[in-house]
N, C-alpha and C positions, 0 to 999 in steps of 0.2 A: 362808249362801250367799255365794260371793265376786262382786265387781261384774261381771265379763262372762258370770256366771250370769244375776243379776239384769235386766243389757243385754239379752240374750235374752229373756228373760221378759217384757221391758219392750214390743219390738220385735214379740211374739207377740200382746200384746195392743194393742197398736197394729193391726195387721194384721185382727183382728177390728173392732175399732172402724168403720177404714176400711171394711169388707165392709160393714156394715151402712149404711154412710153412702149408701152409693149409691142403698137402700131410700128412704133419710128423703128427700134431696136430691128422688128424681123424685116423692115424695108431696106433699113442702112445694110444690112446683111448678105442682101442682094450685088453691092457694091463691091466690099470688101471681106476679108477674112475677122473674125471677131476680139482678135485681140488687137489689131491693125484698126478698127473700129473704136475701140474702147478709148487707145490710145488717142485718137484724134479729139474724142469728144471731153478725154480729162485735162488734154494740152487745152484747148480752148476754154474748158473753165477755170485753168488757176490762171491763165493770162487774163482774163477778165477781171479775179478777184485780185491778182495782183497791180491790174492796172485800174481799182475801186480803191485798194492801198495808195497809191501811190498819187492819186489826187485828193485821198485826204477824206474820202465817202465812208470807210471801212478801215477800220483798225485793226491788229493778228497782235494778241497775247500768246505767248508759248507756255505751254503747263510747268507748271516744275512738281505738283505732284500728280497720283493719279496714271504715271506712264505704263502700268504694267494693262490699267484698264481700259487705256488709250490702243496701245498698242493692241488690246484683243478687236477693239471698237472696230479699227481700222484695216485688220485682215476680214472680220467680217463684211464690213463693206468700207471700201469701195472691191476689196479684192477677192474675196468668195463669192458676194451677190451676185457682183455684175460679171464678175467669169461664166459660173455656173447658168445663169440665164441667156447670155449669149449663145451659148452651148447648145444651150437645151431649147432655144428659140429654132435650130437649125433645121429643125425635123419636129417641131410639134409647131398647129396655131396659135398665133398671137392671144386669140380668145380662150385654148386649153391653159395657156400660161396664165392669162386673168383669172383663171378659175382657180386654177388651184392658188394662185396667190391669195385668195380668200380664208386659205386655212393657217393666215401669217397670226390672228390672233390666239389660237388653239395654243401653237410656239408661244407666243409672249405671254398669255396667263401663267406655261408651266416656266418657264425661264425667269418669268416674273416672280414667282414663288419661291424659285431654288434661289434667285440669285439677289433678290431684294427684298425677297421676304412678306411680298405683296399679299393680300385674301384670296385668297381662291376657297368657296365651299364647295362640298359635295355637289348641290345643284350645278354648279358651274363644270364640277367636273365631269357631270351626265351630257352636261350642252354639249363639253368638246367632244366627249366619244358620237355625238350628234353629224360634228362633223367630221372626224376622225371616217365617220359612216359614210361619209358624200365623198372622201379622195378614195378608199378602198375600192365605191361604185364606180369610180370614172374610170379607173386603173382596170378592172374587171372587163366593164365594158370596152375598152380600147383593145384590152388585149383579144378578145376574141371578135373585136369587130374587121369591118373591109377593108376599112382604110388604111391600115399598115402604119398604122400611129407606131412609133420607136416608142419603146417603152426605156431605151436611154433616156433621149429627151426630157420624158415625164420624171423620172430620178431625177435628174437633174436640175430640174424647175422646184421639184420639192427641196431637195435640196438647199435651194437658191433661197425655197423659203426658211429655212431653218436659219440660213445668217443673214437674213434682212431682220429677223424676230432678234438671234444675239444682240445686232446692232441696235434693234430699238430698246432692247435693256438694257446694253450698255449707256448707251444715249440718255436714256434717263438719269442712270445715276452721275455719270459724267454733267450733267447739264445744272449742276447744284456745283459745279467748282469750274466751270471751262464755258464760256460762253458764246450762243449758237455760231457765230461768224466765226471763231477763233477756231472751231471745230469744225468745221464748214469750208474751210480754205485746208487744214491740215490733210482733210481728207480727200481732196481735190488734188495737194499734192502730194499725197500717196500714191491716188489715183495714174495720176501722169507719168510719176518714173517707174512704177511698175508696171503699169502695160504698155506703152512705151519702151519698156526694156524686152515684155514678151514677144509686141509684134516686129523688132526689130532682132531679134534673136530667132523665131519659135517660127516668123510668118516671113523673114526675109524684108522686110519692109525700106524699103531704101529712097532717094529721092526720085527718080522715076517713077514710081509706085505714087509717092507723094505729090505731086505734078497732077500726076494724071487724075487723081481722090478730088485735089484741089480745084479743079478743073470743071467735075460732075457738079450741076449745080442740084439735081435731086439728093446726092449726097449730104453736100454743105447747108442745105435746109433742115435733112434730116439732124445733122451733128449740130447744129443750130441750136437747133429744141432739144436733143438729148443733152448740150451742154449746158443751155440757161435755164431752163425748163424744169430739166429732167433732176439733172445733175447738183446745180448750184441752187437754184430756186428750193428743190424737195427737202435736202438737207438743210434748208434753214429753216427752211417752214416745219419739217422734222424735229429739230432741236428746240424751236421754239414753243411747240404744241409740248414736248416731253416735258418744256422746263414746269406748266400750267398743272397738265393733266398726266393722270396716272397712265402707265404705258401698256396695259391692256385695253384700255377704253380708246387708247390713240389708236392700237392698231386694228380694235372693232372697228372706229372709220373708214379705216384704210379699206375697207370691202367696198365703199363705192365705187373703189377703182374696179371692180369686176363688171359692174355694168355699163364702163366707159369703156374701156378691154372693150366686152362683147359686142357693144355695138359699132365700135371702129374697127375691130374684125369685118362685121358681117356686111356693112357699108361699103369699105374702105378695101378691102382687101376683101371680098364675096364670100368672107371662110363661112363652110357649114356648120349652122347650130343645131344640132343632134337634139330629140327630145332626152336624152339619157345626160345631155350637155345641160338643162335644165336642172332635172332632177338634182344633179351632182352639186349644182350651183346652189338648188333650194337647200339639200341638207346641209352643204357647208354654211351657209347667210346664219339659216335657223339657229344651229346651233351658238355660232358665236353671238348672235344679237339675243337670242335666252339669255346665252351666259352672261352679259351686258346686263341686260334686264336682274338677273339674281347677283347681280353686284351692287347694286344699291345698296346701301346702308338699312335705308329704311324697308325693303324688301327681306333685308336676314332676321330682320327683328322678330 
């Protein structure tokens, strides 16, 4: 297999990873407070990567240049992302959150354009208003439906998507001088002493608290998967698809995650799929896999 075979591959199963994440995210939730969550699942992944360090599996180079780009990489995610979706996991479904996470490539076309310069044509820019058209509908429909959807929530998941897209711009360009593991551990221990520092300050998080988390073994399954899985697995595989493929096309993939989402909602946790929940899903797909489709080379011709 040659490596932007491999890239894909990588990017594919990333995409699933994510789907399921959104499962563990609103379960672990149940347990504890979200930044007391976060904390748990970013301590256990730098101790894994640092315990890959330290038998010699995985190596950490530190940047010496690049830190001004590092440094935006790294508030976008681990620490806007995964705040902001925790958040907004509180009060909306696991499958509303898959959905709109669909409209992550919309983000990274235009962020791709301002910030690396990437093609985006006209056609492409009809696709995103395409989807641009399926979050307006969902947001439309929630607000005057029964269910009493928070339309925080739904902010905030959007949101969540606006710096998962910074992060995979950043990521791109970062991934041409910083290499996926080196970036991939830094952000793990970002991860750790900042929320770590939130749910110990914000949520009271103490050892008692800690005991009793440790203790839940539906919890530690859950932080399990969001630490190796979720956490450390995605951002390599992340980094490593960026280094291959261009980073709109990475995060057209990344919409598989929405029919993983949906159907571990609807399985997994009974949530209701609304036929308005389809729709919203078809105009977002539509549009970004058009816009996919008129990014070809051989399509602008």
């Amino acid at each position: 297999m040659d490596q932007r075979t491999i890239a894909y591959l990588a990017a594919v199963l990333n995409a699933s990873f994510i789907g399921l994440s959104f499962l563990f995210v609103k379960e672990s939730l149940d347990s504890a407070e979200p930044f007391t969550t976060l904390a748990f699942r970013f301590t256990l992944s730098l101790l894994v990567m640092l315990a890959l360090v330290a038998v010699g599996v995985i190596s950490v180079r530190l940047p010496r240049t690049g830190l001004r780009d590092l440094l935006i990489l790294l508030l976008a995610q681990p620490v806007l992302f995964f705040s902001l979706q925790a958040f907004g996991l509180l009060s909306i479904s696991s499958s509303e959150a898959g959905i709109i996470s669909a409209f992550t490539p919309v983000c990274v076309g235009i962020l791709g354009l301002a910030i690396l310069g990437e093609r985006v044509n006209a056609k492409q820019f009809v696709c995103f208003f395409v989807s641009i058209a399926g979050i307006v509908y969902l947001f439309l429909m929630e607000g005057t439906g029964e269910a009493g959807v928070s339309m925080t929530g739904l902010v905030l998941t959007v949101l969540s998507v606006f710096a998962t897209s910074l992060y995979i711009v950043m990521g791109r360009r970062l991934s041409r001088t910083i290499d996926p593991v080196s970036l991939t551990f830094l952000m793990m221990l970002c991860g750790c002493v900042v929320f770590l520092a939130a749910a110990v300050g914000c949520e009271g998080l103490d050892l008692d608290g800690t005991l009793v988390l440790l203790g839940s073994t539906d919890f530690l399954v859950e932080i399990l998967y969001l630490a190796l899985f979720t956490s450390v697995a995605t951002s390599f595989l992340a980094m490593y698809s960026l280094k291959e493929l261009e980073a709109a096309r990475v995060g057209i993939i990344q919409n598989l995650s929405v029919v993983v989402s949906v159907v571990a909602g609807v399985l997994v946790l009974q949530e209701t799929f609304l036929s308005y929940h389809a729709v919203a899903s078809l105009l977002i797909i539509a549009g970004v896999v058009l816009a996919n489709y008129y990014a070809d080379p051989e399509k602008d011709e």
